[in-house]
C-alpha positions in Angstrom: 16.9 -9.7 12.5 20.3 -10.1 12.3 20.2 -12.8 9.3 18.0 -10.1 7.5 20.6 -7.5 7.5 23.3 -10.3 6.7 21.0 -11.4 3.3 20.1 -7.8 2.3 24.0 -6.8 2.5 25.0 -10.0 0.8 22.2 -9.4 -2.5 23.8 -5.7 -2.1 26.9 -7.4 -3.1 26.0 -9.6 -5.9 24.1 -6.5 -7.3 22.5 -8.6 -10.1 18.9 -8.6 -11.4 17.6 -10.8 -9.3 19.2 -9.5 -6.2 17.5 -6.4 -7.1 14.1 -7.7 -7.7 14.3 -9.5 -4.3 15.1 -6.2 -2.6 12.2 -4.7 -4.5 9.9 -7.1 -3.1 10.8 -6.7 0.3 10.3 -2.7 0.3 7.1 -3.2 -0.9 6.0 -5.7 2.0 4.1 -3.2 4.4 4.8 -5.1 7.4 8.5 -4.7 7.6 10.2 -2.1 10.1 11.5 1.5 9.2 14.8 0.4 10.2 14.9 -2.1 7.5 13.0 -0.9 5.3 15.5 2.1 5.4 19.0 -0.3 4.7 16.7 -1.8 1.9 16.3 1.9 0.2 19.6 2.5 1.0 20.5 -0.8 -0.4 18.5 -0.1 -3.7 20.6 3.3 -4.1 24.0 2.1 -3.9 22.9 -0.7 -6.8 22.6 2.1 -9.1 19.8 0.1 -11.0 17.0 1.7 -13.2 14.6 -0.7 -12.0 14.2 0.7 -9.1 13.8 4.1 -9.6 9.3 3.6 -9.7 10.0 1.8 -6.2 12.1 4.6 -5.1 9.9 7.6 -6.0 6.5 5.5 -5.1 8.3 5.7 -1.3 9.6 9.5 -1.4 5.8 10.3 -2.6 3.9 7.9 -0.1 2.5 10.3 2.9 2.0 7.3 5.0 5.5 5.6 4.4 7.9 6.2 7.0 9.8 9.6 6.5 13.0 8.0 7.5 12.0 5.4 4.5 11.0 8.2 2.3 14.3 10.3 3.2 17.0 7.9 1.8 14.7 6.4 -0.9 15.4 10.1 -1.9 18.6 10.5 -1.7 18.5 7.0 -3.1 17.7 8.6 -6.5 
């Protein structure tokens, strides 16, 4: 878990597209934990990117996402 955290902070800090995308993909893999997926919202705010403002609402309106999740992909936006 440890090398997840590591990658996700290290794409944080390249903040390019692709970086981005990849962090999209991951919060919308269903299997991950609320932990994570929580740093990856998190992660998605501090990027500041448009992109990811239809990932970011799709969690703060999901009933059945986490409500960790949904509470910093809100303050996310």
């Amino acid at each position: 878990m440890y090398q997840r955290y590591r990658a996700l902070f290290s794409l944080k800090g390249l903040g390019t597209p692709e970086a981005v995308d990849l962090i999209i993909q991951a919060l919308e893999k269903e299997n991950e934990s609320e932990l994570f997926k929580h740093e990856l919202a998190y992660c998605l705010g501090q990027l500041q990117d448009e992109r990811a403002i239809s990932t970011l609402k799709g969690l703060v309106s999901d009933s059945s996402e986490f409500v960790m999740v949904r509470h910093e992909a809100a303050e996310s936006l």
